[in-house]
C-alpha positions in Angstrom: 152.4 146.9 -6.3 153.2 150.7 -7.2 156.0 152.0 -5.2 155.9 155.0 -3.7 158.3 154.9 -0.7 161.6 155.6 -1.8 162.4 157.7 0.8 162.3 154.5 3.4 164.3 152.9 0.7 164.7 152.0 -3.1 164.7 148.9 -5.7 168.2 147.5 -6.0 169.3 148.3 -9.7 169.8 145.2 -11.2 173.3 146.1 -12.5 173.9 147.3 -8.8 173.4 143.2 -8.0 175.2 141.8 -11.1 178.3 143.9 -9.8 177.7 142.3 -6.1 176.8 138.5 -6.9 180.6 137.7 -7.5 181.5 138.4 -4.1 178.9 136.6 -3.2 179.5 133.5 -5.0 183.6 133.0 -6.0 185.2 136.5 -4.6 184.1 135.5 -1.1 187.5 136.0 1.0 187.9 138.6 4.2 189.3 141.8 2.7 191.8 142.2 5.6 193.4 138.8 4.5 196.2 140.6 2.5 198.0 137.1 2.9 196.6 135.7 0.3 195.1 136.5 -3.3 191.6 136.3 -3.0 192.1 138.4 0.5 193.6 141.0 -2.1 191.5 140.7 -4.7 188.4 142.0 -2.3 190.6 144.7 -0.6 191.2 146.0 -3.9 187.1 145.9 -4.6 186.7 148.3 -1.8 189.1 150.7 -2.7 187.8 150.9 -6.2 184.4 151.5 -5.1 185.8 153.9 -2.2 187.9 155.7 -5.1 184.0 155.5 -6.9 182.2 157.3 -4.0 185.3 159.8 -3.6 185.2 160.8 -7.8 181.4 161.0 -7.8 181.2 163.5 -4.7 184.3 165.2 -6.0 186.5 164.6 -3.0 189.5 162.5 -1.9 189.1 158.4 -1.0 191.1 159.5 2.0 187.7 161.3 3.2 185.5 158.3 2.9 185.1 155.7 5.4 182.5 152.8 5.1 179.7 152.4 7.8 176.7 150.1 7.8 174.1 153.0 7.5 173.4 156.7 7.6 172.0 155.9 11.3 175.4 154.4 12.6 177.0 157.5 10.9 175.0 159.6 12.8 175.4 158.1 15.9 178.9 157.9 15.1 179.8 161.5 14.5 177.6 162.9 17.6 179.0 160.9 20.0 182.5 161.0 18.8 182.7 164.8 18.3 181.0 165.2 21.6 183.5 162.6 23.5 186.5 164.3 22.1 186.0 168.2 21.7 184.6 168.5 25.5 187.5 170.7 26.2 186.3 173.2 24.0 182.7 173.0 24.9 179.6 170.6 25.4 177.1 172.5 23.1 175.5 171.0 19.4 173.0 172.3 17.2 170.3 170.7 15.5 166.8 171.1 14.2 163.3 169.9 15.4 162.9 168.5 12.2 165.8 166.3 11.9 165.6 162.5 11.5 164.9 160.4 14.6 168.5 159.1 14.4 169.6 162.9 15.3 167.1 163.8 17.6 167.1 160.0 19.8 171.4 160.8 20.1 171.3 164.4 20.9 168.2 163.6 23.9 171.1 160.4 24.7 173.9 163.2 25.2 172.2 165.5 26.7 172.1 163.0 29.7 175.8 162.7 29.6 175.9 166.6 30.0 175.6 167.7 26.4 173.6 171.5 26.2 171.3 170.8 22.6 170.2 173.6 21.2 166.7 172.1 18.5 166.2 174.9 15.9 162.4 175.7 15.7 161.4 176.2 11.6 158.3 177.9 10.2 155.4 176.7 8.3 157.4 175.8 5.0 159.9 173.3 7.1 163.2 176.5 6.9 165.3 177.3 9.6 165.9 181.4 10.2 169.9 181.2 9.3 169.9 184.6 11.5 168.8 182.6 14.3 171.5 179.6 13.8 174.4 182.2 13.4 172.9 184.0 17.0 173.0 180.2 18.9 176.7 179.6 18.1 178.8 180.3 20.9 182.3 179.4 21.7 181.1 176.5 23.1 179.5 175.3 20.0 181.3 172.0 18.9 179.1 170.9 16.4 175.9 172.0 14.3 174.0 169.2 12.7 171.6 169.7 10.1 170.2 167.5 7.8 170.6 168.5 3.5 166.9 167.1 2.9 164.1 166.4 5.3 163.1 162.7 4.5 159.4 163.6 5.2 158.7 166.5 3.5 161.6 167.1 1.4 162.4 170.6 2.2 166.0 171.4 1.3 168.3 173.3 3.5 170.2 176.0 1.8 173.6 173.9 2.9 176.3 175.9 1.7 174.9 179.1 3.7 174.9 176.7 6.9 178.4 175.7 6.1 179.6 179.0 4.9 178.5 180.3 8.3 180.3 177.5 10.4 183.4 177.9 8.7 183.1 181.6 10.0 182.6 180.7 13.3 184.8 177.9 13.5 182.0 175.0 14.1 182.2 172.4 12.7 179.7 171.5 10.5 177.9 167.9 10.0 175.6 167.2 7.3 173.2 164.4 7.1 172.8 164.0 3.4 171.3 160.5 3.0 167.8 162.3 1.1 169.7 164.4 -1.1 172.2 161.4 -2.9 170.8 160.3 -6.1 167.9 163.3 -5.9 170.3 166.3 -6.8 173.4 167.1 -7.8 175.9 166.8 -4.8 179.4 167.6 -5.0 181.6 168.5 -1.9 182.9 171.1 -4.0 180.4 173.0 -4.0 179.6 172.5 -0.3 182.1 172.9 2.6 180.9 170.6 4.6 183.1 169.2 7.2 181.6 165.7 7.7 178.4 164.2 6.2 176.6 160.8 5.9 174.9 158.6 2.9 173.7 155.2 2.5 173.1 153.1 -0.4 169.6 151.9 -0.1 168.5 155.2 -0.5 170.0 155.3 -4.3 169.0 152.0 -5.4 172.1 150.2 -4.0 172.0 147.3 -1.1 170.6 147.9 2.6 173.1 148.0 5.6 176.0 149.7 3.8 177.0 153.6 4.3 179.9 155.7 4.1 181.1 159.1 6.1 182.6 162.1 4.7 185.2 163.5 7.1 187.1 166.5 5.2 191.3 166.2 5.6 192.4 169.5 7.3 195.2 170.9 8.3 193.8 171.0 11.6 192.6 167.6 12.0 189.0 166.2 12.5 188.8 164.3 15.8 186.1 161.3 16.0 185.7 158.9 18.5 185.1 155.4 17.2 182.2 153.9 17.4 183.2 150.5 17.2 186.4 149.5 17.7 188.4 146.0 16.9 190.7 145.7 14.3 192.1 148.9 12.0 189.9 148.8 9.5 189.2 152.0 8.3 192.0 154.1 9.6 190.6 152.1 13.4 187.8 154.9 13.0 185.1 152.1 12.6 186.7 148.2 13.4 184.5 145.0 11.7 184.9 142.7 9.1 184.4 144.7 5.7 180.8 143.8 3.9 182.8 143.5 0.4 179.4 142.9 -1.9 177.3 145.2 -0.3 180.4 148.1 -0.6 181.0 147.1 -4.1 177.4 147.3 -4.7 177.4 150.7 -3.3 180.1 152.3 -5.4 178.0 151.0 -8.8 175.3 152.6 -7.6 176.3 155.9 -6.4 177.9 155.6 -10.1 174.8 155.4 -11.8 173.6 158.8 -9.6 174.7 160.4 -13.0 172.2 159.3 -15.3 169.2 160.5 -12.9 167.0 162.8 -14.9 165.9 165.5 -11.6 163.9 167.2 -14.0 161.7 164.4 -14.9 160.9 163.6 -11.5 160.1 166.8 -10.6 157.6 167.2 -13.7 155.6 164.0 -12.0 155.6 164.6 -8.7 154.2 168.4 -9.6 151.7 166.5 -11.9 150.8 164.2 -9.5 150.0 167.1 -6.8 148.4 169.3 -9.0 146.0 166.4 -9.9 145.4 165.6 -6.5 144.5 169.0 -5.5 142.3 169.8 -8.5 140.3 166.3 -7.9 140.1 165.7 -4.1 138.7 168.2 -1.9 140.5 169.2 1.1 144.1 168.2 0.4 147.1 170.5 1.1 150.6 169.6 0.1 153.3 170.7 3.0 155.6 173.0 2.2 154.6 173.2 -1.2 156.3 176.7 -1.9 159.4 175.3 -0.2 162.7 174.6 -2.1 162.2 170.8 -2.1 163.7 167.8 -3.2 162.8 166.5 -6.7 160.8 163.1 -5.9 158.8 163.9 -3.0 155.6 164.8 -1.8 153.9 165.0 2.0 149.9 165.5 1.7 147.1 166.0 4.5 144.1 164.7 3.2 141.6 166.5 5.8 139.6 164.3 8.5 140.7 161.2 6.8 143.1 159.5 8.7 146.5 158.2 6.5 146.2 154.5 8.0 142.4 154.1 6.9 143.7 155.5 3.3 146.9 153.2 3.4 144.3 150.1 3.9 142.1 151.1 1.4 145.1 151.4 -0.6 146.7 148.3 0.2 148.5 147.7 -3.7 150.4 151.0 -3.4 153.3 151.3 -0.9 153.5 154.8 0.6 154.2 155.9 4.0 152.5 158.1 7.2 155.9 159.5 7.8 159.6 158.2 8.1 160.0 154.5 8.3 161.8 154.5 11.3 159.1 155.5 13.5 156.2 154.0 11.4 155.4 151.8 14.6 154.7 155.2 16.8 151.4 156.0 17.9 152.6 159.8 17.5 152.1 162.3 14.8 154.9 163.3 12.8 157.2 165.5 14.6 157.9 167.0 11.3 154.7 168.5 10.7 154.2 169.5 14.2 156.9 171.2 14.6 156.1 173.3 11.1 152.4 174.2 12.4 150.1 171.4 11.7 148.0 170.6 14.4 147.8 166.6 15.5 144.5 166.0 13.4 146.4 167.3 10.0 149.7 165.7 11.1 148.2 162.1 11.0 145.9 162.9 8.1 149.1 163.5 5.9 151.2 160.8 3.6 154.0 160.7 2.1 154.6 159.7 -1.3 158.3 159.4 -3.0 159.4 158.4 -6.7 162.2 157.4 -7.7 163.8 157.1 -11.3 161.1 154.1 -12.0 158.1 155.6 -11.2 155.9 156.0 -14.2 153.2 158.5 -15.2 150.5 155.5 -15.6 151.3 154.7 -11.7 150.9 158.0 -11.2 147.6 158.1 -12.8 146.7 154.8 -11.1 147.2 156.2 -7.8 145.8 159.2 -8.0 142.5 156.8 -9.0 142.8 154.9 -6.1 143.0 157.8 -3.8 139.9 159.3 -5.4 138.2 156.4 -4.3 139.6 155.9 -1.0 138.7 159.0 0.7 135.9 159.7 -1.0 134.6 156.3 0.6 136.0 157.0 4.6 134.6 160.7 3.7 131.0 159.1 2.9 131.0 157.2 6.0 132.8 160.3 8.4 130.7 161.7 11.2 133.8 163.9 11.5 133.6 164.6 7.7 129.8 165.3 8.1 130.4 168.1 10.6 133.1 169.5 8.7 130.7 169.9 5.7 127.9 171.4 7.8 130.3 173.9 9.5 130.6 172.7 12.5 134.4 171.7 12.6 137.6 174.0 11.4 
């Protein structure tokens, strides 16, 4: 197989598991058994790798709590901000292009009496920052806006977002699962107030995340999620997953030695070969400010499930892996322009720090030959040729 879905989720670096197989094997014990030893010993694993997380996105250990994914984050922070700031208001901004975990929550609080305002964004995936500093109101308890698009890549110029916030007095959550591992991220250089990651997306283990929640003097108020014992600071109860948060703090470690530029110079070969050898292929939001590893195509009047079959030794994806099951077109595309036909004529292909230029070159081969072979047999494609179709 070539890999080309590392958006939905990465290889485990094999250091990443050497690091986790003790507490798998011999460091097995609950962390919250400070009774005993080996109780100790894996309470003191977490707070290294906490200390890790905290030192790589230059910010306090304090400010890091551990979560099973970005998607429990998520849900997380929008319900708990909307159950405890409804004396201030009931109102949250987001964008029609967020992920699915953002969009499902806010349509979920709007039943409960939330008022969700869903930034539109033009043809290259932006939002209009004019328009985001004209929807806050005094109501505004939370804007929520994502630091990379997971289908397109697009980056969102975060520190104007939070810059404005902080002006207004909003706070400001940031979904920042795409952009770990893929730029350099420091919470330094961005004010955010709370933000999201998870490890799978930067070669560490599935079902492990952490939340960002800055220390003010005015303190951040979150509901809990789940609630049980006090794990962290009782803002999210359950037994500790010691290997898989170990695991994580190796791998956000190894962020470091990611070479950006690289994987930029392969993804832009890799679309400018596809453009130059297959007729009728756009790349969305090309001209965009875009994440390093990613690429969204629409291969016109070929359909990205009949490719992906005649493809079936490369793994890329139609859109984000959490809706891959829906018989809808991205909302992603849609909402920047592209009408239903392009939106499910369009994959998505994402590298990572293992892709290589020959699996480039492989797949750009196998693509060749896929759609030139649906196009051959395409009434639709026949049509278009003779003029007859847009």
């Amino acid at each position: 197989m070539i890999y080309l879905d590392n958006n939905a989720t990465s290889r485990l670096d094999e250091r990443v598991l050497d690091r986790m197989l003790p507490y798998l094997r011999e460091d097995y014990a609950n962390a919250s058994s400070l009774q005993h030893k080996m109780g100790r010993h894996a309470n003191q694993a977490i707070e290294e790798a906490r200390n890790t997380i905290a030192k790589v996105l230059q910010t306090q250990p304090k400010e890091i709590f551990f979560t099973s994914s970005a998607t429990e984050s998520i849900n997380m922070v929008l319900r708990g901000v909307f159950e405890r700031y409804q004396s201030k208001g009931k109102h949250i901004i987001t964008c029609q292009t967020e992920h699915k975990a953002t969009l499902t929550t806010c349509e979920y609080l709007e039943k409960k009496g939330a008022k969700v305002t869903y930034l539109p964004v033009n043809k290259s995936g932006a939002i209009d920052l004019d328009e985001l500093k004209n929807r806050i109101t005094a109501q505004t308890i939370l804007v929520s806006l994502m630091s990379v698009n997971n289908e397109t890549g697009v980056i969102h110029p975060i520190k104007e977002i939070a810059e404005i916030c902080q002006a207004k007095d909003v706070l400001f959550f940031c979904d920042s699962t795409q952009s770990i591992g893929k730029q350099a991220f420091d919470l330094t250089t961005y004010p955010i107030d709370i933000c999201c990651l998870s490890a799978h997306k930067f070669h560490g283990p599935k079902g492990i995340g952490a939340l960002f929640v800055r220390r003010k003097t005015k303190p951040i108020q979150i509901a809990p999620l789940i609630t049980g014992g006090n794990q962290e600071q009782a803002l999210r109860g359950g037994t500790y997953n010691v290997p898989s948060i170990v695991g994580m703090g190796t791998a956000i470690l190894h962020t470091k030695e990611v070479d950006y530029t690289a994987i930029r110079q392969l993804r832009d070969y890799f679309e400018d070969r596809i453009q130059h050898e297959i007729e009728e292929t756009i790349v969305n939001a090309q001209e965009a400010h875009r994440i390093c590893n990613t690429s969204n195509i629409t291969f016109r009047h070929v359909r990205a499930n009949e490719i992906m079959t005649k493809i079936s030794d490369i793994a890329v994806s139609s859109g984000s892996a959490c809706v891959s099951g829906s018989r809808d077109s991205s909302h992603v595309l849609k909402a920047m322009g592209l009408t239903d036909e392009d939106a499910f004529c369009s994959l998505r292909f994402s590298l990572s720090k293992y892709s290589t230029a020959q699996e480039i070159d492989q797949t750009v081969e196998a693509l060749k030959t896929a759609v030139s072979t649906i196009r051959q047999h395409s009434p639709i494609w026949q049509m278009y040729k003779k003029g007859l179709l847009g």
